[in-house]
mmCIF file of the C-alpha atoms, coordinates in Angstrom:
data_MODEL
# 
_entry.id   MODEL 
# 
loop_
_atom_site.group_PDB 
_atom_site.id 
_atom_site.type_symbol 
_atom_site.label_atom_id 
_atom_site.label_alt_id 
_atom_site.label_comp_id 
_atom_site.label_asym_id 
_atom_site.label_entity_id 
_atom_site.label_seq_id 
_atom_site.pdbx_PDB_ins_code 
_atom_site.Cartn_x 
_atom_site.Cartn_y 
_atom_site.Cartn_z 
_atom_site.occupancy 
_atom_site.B_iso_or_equiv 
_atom_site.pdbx_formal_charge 
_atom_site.auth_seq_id 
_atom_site.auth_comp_id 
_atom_site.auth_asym_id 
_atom_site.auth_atom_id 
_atom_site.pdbx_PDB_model_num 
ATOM 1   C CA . UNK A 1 1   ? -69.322 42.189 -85.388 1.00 0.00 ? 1   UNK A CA 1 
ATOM 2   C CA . UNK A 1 2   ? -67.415 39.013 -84.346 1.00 0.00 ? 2   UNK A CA 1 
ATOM 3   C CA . UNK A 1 3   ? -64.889 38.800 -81.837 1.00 0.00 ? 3   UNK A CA 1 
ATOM 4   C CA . UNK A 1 4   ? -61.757 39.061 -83.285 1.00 0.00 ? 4   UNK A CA 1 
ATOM 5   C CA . UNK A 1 5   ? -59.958 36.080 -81.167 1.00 0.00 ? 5   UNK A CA 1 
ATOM 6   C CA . UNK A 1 6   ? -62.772 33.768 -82.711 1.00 0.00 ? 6   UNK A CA 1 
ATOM 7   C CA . UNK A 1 7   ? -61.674 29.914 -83.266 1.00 0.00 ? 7   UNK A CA 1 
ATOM 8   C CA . UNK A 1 8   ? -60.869 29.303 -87.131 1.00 0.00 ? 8   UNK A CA 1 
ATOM 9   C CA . UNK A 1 9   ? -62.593 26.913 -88.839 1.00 0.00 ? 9   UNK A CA 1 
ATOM 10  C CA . UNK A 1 10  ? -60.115 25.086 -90.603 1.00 0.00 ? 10  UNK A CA 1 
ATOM 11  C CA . UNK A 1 11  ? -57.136 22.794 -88.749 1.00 0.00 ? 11  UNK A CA 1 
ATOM 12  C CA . UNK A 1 12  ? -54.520 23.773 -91.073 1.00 0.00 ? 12  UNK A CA 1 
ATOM 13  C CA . UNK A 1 13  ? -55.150 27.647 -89.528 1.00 0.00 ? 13  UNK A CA 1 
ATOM 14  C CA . UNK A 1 14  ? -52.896 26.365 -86.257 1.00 0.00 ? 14  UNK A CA 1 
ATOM 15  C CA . UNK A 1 15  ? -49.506 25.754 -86.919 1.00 0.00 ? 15  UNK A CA 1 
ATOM 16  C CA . UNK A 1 16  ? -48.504 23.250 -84.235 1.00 0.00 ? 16  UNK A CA 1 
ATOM 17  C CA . UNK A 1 17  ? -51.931 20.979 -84.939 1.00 0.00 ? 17  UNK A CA 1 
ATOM 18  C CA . UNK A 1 18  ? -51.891 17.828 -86.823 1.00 0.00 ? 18  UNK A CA 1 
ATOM 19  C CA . UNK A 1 19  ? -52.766 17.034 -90.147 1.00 0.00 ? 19  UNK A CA 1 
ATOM 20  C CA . UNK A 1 20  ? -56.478 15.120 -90.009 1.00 0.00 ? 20  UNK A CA 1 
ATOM 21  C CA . UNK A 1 21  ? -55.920 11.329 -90.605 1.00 0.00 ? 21  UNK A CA 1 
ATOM 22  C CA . UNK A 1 22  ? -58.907 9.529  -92.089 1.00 0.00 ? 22  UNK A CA 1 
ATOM 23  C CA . UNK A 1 23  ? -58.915 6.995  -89.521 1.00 0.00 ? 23  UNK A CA 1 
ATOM 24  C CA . UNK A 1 24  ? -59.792 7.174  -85.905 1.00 0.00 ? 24  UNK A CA 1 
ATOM 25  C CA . UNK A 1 25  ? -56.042 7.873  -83.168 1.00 0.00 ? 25  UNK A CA 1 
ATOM 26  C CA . UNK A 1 26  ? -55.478 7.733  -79.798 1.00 0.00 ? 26  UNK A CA 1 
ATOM 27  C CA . UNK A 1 27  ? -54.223 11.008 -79.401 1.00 0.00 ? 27  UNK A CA 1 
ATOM 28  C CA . UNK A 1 28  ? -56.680 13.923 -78.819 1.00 0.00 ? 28  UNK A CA 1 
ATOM 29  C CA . UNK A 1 29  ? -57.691 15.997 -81.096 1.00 0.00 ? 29  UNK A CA 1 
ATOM 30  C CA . UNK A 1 30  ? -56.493 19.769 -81.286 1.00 0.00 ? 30  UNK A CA 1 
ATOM 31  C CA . UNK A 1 31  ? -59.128 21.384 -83.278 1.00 0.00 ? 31  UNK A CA 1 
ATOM 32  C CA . UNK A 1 32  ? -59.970 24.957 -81.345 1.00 0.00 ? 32  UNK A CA 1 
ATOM 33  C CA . UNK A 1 33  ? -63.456 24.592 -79.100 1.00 0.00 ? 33  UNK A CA 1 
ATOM 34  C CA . UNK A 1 34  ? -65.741 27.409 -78.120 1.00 0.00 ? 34  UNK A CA 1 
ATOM 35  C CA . UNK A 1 35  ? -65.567 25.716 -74.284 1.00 0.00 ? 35  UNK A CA 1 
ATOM 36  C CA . UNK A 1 36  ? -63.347 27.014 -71.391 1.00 0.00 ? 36  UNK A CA 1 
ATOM 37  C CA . UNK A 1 37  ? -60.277 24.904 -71.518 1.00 0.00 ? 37  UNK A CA 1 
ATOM 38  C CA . UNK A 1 38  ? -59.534 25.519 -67.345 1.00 0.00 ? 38  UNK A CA 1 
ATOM 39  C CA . UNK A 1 39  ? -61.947 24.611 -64.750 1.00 0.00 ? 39  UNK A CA 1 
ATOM 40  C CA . UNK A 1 40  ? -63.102 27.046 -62.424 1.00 0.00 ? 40  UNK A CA 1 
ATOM 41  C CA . UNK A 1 41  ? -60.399 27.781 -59.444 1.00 0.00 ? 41  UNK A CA 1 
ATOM 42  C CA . UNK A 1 42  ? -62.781 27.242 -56.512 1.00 0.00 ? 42  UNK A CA 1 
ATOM 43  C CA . UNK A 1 43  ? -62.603 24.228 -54.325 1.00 0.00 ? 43  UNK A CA 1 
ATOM 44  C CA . UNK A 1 44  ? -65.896 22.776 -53.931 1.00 0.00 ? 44  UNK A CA 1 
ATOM 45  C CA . UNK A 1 45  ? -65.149 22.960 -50.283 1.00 0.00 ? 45  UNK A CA 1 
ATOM 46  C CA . UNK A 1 46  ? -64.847 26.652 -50.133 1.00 0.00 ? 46  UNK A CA 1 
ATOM 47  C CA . UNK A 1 47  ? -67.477 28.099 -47.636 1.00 0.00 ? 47  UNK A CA 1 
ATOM 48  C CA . UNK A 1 48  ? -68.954 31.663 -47.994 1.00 0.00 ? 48  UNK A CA 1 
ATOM 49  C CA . UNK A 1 49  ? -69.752 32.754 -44.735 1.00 0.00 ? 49  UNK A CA 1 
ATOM 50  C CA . UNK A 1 50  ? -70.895 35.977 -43.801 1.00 0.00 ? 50  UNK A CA 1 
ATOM 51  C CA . UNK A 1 51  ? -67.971 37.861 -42.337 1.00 0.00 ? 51  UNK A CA 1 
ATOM 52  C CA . UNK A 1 52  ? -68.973 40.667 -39.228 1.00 0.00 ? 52  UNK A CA 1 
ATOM 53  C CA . UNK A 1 53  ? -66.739 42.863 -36.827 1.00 0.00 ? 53  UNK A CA 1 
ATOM 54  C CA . UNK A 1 54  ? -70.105 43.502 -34.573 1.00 0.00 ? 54  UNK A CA 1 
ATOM 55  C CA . UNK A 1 55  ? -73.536 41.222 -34.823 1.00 0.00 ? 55  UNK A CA 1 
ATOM 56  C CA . UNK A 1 56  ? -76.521 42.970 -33.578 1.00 0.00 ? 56  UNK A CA 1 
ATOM 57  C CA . UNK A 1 57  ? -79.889 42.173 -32.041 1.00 0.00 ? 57  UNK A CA 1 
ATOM 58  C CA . UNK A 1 58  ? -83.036 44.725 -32.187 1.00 0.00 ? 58  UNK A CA 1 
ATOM 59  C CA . UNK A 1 59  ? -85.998 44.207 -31.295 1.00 0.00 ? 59  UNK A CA 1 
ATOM 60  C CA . UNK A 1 60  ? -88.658 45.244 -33.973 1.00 0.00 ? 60  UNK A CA 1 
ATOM 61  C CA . UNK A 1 61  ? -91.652 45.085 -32.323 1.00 0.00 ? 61  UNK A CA 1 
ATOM 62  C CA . UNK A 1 62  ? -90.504 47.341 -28.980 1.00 0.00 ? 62  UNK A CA 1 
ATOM 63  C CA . UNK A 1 63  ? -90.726 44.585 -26.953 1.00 0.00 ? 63  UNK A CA 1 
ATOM 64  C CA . UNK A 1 64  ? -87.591 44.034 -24.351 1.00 0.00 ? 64  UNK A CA 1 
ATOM 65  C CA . UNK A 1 65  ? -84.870 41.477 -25.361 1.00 0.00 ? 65  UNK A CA 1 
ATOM 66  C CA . UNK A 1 66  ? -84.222 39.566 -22.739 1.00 0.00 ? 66  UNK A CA 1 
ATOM 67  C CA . UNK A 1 67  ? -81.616 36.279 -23.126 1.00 0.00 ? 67  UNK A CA 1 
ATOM 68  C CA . UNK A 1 68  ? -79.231 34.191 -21.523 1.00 0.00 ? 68  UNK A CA 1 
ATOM 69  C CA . UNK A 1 69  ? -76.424 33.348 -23.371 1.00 0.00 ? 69  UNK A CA 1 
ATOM 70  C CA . UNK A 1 70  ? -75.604 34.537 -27.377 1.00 0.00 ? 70  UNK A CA 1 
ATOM 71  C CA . UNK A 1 71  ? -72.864 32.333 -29.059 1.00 0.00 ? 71  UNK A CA 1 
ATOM 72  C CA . UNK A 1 72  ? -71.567 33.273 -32.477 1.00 0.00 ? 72  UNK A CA 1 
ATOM 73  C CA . UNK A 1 73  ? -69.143 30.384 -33.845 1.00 0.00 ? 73  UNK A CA 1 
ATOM 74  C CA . UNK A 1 74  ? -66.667 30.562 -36.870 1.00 0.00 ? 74  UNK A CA 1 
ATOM 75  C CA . UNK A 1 75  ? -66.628 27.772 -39.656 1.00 0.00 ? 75  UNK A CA 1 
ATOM 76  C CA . UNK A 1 76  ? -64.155 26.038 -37.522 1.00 0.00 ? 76  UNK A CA 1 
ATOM 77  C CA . UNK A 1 77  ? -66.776 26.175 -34.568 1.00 0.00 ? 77  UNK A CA 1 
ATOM 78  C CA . UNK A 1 78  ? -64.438 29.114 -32.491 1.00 0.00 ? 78  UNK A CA 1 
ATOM 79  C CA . UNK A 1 79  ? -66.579 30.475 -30.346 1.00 0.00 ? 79  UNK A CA 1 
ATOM 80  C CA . UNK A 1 80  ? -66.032 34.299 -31.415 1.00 0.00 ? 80  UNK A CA 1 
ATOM 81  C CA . UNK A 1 81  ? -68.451 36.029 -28.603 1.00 0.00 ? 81  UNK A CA 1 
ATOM 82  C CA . UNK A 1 82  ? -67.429 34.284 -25.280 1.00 0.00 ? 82  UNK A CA 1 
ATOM 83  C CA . UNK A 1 83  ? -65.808 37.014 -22.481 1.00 0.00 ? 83  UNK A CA 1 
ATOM 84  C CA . UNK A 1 84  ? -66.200 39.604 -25.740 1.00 0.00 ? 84  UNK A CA 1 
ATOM 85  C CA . UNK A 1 85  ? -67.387 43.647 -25.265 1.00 0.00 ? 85  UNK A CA 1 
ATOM 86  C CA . UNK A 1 86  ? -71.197 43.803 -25.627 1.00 0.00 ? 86  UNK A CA 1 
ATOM 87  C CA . UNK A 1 87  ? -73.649 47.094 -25.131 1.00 0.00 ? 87  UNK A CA 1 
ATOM 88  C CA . UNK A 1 88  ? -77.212 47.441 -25.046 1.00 0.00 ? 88  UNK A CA 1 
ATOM 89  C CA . UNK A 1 89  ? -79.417 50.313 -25.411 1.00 0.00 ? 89  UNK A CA 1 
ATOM 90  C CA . UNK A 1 90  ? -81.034 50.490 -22.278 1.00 0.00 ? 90  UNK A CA 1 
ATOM 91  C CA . UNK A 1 91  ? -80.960 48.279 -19.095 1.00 0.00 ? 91  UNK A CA 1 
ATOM 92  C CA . UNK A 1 92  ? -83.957 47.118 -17.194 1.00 0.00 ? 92  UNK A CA 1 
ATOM 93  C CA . UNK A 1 93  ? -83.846 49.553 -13.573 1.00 0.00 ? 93  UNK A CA 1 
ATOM 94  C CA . UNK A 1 94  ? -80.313 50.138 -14.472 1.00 0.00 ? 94  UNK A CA 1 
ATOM 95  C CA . UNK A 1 95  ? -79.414 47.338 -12.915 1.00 0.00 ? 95  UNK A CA 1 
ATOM 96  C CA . UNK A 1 96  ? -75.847 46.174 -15.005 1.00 0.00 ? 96  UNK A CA 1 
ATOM 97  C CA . UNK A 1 97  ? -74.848 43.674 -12.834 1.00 0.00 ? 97  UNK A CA 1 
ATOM 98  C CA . UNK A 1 98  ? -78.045 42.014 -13.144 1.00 0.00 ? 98  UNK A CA 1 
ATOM 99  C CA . UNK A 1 99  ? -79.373 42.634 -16.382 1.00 0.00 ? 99  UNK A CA 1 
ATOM 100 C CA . UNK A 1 100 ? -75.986 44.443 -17.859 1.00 0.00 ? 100 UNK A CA 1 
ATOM 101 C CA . UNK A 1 101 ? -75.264 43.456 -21.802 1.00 0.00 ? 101 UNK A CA 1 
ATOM 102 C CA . UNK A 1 102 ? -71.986 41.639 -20.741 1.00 0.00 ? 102 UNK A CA 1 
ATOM 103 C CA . UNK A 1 103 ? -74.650 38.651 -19.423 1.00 0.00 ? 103 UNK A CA 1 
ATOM 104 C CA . UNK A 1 104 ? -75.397 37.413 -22.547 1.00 0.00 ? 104 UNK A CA 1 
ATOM 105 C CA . UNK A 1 105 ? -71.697 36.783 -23.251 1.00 0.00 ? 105 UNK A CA 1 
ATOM 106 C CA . UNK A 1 106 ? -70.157 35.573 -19.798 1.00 0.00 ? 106 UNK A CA 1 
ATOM 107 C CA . UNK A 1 107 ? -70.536 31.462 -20.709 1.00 0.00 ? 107 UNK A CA 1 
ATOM 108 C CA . UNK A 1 108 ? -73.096 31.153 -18.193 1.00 0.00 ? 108 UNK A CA 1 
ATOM 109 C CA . UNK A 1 109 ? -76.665 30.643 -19.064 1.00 0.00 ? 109 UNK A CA 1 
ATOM 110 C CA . UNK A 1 110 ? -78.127 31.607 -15.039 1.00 0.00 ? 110 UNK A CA 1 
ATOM 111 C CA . UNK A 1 111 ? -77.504 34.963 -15.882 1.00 0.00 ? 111 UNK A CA 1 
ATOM 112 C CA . UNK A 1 112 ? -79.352 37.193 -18.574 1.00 0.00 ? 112 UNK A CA 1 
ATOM 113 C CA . UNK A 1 113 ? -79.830 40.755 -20.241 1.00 0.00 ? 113 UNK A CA 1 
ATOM 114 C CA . UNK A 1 114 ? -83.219 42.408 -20.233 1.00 0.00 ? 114 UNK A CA 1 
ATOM 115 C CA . UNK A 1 115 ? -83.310 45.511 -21.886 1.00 0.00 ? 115 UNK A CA 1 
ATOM 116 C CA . UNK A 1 116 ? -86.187 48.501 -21.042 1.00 0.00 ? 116 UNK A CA 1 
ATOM 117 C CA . UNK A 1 117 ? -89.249 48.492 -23.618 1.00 0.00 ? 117 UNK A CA 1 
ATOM 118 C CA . UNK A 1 118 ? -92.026 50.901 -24.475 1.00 0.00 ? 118 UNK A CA 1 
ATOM 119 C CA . UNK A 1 119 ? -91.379 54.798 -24.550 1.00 0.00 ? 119 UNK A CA 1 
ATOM 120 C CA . UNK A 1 120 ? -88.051 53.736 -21.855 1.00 0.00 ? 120 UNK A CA 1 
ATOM 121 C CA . UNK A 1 121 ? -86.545 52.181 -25.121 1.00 0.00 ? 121 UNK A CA 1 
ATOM 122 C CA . UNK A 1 122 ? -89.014 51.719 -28.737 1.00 0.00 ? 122 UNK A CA 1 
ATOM 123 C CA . UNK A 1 123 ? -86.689 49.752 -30.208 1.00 0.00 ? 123 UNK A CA 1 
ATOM 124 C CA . UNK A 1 124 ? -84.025 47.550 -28.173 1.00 0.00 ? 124 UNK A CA 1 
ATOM 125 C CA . UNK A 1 125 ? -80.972 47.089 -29.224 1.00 0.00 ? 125 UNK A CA 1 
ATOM 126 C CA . UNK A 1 126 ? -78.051 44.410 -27.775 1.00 0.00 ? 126 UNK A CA 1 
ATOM 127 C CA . UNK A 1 127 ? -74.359 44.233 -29.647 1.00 0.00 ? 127 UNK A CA 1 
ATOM 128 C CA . UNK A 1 128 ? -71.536 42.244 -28.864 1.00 0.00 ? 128 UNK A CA 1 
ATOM 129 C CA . UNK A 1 129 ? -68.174 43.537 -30.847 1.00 0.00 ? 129 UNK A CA 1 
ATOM 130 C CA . UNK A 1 130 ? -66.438 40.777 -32.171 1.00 0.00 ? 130 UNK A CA 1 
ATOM 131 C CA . UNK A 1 131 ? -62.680 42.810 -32.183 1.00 0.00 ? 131 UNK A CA 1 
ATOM 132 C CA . UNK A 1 132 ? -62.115 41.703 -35.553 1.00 0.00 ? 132 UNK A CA 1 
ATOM 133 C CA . UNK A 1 133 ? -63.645 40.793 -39.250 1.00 0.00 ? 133 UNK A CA 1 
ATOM 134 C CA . UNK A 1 134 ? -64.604 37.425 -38.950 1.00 0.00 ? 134 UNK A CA 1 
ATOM 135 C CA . UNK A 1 135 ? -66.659 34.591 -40.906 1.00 0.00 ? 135 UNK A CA 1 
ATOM 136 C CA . UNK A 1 136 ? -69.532 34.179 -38.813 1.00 0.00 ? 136 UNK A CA 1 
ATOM 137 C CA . UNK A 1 137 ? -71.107 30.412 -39.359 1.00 0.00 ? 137 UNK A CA 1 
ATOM 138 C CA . UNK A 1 138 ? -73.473 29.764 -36.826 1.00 0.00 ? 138 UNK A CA 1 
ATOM 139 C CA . UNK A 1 139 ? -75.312 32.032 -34.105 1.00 0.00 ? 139 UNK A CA 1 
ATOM 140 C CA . UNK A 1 140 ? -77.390 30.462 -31.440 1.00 0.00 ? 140 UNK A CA 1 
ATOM 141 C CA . UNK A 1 141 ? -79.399 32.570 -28.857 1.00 0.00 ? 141 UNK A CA 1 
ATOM 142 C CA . UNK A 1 142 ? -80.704 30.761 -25.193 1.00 0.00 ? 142 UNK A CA 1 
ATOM 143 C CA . UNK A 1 143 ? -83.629 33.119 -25.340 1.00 0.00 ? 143 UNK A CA 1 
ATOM 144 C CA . UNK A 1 144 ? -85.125 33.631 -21.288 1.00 0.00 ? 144 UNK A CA 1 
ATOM 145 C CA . UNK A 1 145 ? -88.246 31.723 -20.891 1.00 0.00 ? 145 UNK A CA 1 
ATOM 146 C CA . UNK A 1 146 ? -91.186 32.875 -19.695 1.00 0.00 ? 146 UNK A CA 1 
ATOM 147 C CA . UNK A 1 147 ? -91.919 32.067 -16.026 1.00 0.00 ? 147 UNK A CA 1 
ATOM 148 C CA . UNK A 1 148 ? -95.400 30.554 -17.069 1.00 0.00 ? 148 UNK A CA 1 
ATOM 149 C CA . UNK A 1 149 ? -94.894 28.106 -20.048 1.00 0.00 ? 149 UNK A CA 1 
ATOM 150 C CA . UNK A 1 150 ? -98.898 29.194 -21.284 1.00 0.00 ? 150 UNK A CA 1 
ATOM 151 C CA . UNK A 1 151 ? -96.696 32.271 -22.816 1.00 0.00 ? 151 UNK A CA 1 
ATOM 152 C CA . UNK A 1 152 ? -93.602 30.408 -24.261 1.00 0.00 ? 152 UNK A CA 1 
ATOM 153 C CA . UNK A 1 153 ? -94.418 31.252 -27.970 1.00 0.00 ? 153 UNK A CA 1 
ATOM 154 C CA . UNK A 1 154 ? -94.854 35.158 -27.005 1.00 0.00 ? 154 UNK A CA 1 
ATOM 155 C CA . UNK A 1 155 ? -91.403 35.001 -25.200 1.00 0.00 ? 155 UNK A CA 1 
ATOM 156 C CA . UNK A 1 156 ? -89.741 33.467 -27.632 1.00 0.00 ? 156 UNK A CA 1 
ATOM 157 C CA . UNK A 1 157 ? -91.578 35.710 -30.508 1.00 0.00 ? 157 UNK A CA 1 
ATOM 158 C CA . UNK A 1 158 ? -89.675 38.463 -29.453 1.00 0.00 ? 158 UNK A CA 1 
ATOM 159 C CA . UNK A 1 159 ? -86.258 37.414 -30.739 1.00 0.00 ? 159 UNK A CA 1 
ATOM 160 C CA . UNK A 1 160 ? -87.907 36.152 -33.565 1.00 0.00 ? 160 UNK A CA 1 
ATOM 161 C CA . UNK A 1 161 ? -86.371 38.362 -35.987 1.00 0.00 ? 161 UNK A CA 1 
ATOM 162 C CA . UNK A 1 162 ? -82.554 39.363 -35.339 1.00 0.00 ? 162 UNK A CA 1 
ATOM 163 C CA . UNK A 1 163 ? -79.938 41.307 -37.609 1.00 0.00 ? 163 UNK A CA 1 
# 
């Protein structure tokens, strides 16, 4: 079955087109086309950026997260994290002030979280609530390092997979 809004063949079928001349005009032509007649509405500029309330990290392979500063920017570059609410699963020796969640987000990279590890805490878990839906552009972590650079890469492997 054919659509029933399908194009006619024949010019004289719309009342408001021209009659066909034999010789080439300068005015368009009117005869119906099976091509959208409106371009699409979106601005080439238009972004599509995740959008998140909360932005979590969790360790998969049980090891401790441990980092100094998290920043999550908008598509304006707003830092969105910066003085926010953050929580962790577990805290190394309980120890808030010096290894709290709120460390990761207090705009200074000399202090840090460290979470517990093992059968303390399997799977580690830090989360800083953003307070509102927003576009989330860029994230970048200041992982810890590792006191002895020999270890750097199994340091830095633990944050090497983040949701």
């Amino acid at each position: 079955a054919s659509p029933s809004a399908s194009p006619s063949a024949s010019p004289s079928a719309s009342p408001s087109a021209p009659s066909p001349t034999a010789s080439p005009t300068k005015s368009p032509s009117l005869s119906p086309s099976l091509s959208p007649s409106a371009s699409p509405s979106a601005s080439p500029t238009e972004n599509c950026y995740p959008t998140a309330s909360k932005i979590r990290l969790i360790s998969t392979n049980g090891e401790y997260l441990h980092i100094f500063e998290f920043v999550a920017t908008d598509p304006s570059d707003a830092d969105l994290t910066t003085g926010k609410t953050a929580d962790q699963s577990s805290t190394l020796n309980n120890n808030n002030d010096k290894y709290g969640p709120a460390n990761a987000v207090d705009g200074f990279n000399t202090t840090y979280i460290h979470t517990k590890r093992g059968t303390a805490d399997p799977t580690p878990v830090w989360t800083v609530d953003l307070e509102a839906s927003h576009e989330v552009a860029l994230i970048e972590i200041q992982n810890r390092d590792c006191e002895d650079s020999s270890g750097a890469e199994i340091c830095l492997g633990r944050l090497s997979y983040a949701t």
